[in-house]
C-alpha positions as CSV (number, residue, x, y, z in Angstrom):
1,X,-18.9,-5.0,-5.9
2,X,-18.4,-8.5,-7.9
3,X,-14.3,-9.1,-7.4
4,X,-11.6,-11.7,-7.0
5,X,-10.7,-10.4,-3.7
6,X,-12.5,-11.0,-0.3
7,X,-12.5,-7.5,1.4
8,X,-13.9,-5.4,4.1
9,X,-15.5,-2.0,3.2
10,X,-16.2,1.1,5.4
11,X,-17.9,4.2,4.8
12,X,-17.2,7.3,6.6
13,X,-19.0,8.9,8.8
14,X,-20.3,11.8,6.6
15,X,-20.6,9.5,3.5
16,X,-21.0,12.1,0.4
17,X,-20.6,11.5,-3.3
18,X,-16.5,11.7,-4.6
19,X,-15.7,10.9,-0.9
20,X,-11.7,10.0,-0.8
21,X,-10.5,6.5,-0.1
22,X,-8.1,4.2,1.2
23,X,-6.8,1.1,0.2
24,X,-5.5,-1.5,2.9
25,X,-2.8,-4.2,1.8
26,X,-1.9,-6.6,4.6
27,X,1.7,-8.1,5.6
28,X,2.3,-12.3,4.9
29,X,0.0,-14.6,6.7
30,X,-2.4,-11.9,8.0
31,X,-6.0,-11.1,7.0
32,X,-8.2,-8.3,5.7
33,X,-8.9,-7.1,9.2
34,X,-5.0,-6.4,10.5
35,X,-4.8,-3.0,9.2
36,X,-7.8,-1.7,9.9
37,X,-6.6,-1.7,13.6
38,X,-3.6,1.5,12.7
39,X,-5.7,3.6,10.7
40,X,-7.4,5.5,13.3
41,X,-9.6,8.7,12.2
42,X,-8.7,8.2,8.1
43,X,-11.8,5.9,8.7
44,X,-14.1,8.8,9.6
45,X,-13.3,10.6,6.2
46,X,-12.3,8.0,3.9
47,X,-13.8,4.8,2.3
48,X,-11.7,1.8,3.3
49,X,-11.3,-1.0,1.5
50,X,-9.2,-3.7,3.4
51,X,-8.3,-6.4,1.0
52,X,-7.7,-9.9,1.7
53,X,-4.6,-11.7,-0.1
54,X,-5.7,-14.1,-2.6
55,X,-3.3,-16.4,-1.2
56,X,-3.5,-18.8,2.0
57,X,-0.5,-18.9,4.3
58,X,-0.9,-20.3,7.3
59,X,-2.2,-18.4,9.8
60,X,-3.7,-16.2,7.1
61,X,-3.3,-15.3,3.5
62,X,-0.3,-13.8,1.1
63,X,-0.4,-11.3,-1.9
64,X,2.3,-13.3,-3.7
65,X,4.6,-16.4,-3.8
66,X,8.3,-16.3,-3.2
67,X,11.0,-18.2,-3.4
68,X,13.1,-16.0,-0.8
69,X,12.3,-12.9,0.9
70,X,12.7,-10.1,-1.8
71,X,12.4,-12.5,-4.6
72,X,8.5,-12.8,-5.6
73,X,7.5,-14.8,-8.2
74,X,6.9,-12.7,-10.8
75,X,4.3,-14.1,-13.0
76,X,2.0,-14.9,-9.7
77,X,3.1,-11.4,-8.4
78,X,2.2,-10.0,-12.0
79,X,-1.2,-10.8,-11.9
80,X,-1.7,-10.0,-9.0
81,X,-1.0,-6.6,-9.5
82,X,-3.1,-6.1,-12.4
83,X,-5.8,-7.3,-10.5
84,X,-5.3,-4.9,-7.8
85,X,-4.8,-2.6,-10.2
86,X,-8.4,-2.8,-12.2
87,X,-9.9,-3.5,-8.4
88,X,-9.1,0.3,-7.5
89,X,-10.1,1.5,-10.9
90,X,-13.5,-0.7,-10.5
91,X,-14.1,0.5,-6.5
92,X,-13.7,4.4,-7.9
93,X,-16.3,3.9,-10.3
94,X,-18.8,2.0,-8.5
95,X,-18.6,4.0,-5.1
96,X,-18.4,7.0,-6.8
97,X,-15.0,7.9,-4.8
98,X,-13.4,11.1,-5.5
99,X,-10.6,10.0,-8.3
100,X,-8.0,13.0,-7.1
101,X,-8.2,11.1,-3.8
102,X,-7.0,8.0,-3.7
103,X,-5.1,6.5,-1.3
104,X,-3.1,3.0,-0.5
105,X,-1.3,1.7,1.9
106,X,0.6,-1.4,3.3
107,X,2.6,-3.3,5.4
108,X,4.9,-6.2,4.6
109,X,3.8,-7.8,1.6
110,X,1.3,-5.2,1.4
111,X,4.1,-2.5,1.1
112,X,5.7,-4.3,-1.6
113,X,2.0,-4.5,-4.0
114,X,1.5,-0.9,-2.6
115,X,4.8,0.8,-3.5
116,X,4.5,-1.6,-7.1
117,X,0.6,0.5,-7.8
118,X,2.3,3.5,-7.5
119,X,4.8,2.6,-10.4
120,X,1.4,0.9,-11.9
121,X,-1.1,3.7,-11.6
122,X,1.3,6.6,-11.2
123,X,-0.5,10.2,-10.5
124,X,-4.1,8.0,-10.3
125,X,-2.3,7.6,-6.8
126,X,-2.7,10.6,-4.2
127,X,-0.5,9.3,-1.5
128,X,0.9,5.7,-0.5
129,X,2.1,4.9,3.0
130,X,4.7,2.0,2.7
131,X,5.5,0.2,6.2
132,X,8.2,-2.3,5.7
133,X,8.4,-3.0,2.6
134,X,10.6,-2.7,-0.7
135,X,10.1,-3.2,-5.0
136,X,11.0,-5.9,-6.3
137,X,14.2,-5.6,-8.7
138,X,11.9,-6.7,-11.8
139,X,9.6,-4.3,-11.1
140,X,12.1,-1.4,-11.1
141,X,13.8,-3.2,-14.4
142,X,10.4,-4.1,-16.4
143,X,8.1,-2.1,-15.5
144,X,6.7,0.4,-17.3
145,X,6.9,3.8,-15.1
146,X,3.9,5.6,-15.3
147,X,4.0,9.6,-14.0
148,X,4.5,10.1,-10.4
149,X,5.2,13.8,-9.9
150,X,1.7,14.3,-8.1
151,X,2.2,11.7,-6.1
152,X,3.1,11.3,-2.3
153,X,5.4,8.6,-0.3
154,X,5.4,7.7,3.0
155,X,8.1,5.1,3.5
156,X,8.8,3.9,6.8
157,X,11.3,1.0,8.6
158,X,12.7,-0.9,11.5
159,X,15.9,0.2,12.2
160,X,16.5,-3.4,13.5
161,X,14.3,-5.3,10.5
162,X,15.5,-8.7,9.9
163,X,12.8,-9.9,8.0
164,X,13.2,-7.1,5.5
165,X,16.6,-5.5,5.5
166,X,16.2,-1.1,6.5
167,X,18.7,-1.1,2.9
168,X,15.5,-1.9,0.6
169,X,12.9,0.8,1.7
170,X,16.4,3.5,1.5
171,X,17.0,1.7,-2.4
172,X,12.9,2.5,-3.0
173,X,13.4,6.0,-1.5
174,X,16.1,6.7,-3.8
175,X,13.8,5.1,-6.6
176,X,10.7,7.0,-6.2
177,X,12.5,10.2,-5.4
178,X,14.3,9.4,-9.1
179,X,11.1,9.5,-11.1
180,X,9.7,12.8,-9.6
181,X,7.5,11.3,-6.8
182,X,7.4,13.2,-3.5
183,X,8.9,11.2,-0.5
184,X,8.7,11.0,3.3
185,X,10.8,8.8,4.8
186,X,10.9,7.6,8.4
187,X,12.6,4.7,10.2
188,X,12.4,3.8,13.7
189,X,14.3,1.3,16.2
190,X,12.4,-0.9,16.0
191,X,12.3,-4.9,14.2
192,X,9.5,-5.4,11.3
193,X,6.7,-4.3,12.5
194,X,4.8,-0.9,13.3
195,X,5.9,1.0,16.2
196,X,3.0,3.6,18.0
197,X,5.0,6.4,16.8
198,X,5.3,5.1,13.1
199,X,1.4,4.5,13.6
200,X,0.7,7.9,14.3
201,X,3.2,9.6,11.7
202,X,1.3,7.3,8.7
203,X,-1.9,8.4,9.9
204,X,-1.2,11.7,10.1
205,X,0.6,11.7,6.3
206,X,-2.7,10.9,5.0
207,X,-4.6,12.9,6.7
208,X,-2.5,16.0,5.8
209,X,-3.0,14.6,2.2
210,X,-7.0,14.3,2.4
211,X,-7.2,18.1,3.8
């Protein structure tokens, strides 16, 4: 597939047409292969597509630009997300996924352009799994709020974040939970990252959802 984005692709095991798949946004200054190291047996049933920021940042690559944590810069973080966006829409066709079974996920960064599809792409979205991460106040201001009542969330946090404050995944909670989306959220004491048990509870949210 001809794209923007430098990416890894798996097929499952049992690769049949209108498989589901997965979607894997990294966290700042990682790489295309961080995530694929959590996801455990989702890989055995779902396509996964592990993208690569478009951004380099030292030791790796960014989704976005910022001026502060929680402050992206929105017309680099605009783009961005409408690339994403027509990325998905582009994989589904050309892999012949199954469309009621999509699935996105991320961590860091990658939680903030993951929880922003959802808004984006709305009940074209099975499930998202959001690991430290938060929406950007423009987003939850401009954006247009596409249908989400279909749609699952898995939120998750460090109780002791200090990169990303626990205060921004409870306001996205309280967000999606606003405009009819159906959310699970966990937090865990730990700092910003993603504890064995948070590991196992994502993995087991989408599964559930693939079933």
């Amino acid at each position: 597939m001809q794209s923007l984005y430098t990416f890894k692709h798996i097929e499952p095991k049992n690769n049949i047409e209108q498989s589901p798949a997965i979607f894997l946004f990294h966290g700042l200054g990682s790489d295309e292969e961080d995530l694929l190291q959590i996801i455990g047996e989702i890989k055995e049933v779902c396509h996964v597509f592990s993208l690569r920021g478009p951004i380099s940042h030292d030791p790796g690559y960014a989704f976005y630009t910022f001026v502060e944590e929680g402050k992206p810069i929105q017309p680099v973080f605009d783009k961005v997300i409408a690339v994403t966006r027509d990325f998905i829409l582009q994989a589904i066709k050309e892999y012949q996924l199954d469309p009621t079974k999509i699935f996105i996920a991320g961590f860091n960064q990658g939680a903030v352009i993951a929880q922003t599809l959802c808004i984006v792409m709305g009940n074209q979205i099975k499930a998202c799994a959001s690991m430290s991460g938060f929406l950007p106040d423009f987003v939850k201001e401009q954006y247009h709020k596409n249908k989400m009542d279909e749609t699952k969330v898995f939120i998750s946090h460090g109780e002791y974040d200090y990169d990303f404050p626990i205060m921004w995944s409870a306001d996205s909670k309280e967000f999606f939970e606003q405009h009819g989306a159906k959310v699970v959220y966990k937090t865990y004491p730990v700092g910003h990252g993603v504890s064995p048990e948070n590991m196992r509870d994502f993995v087991h949210f989408i599964m559930e959802e693939i079933k």
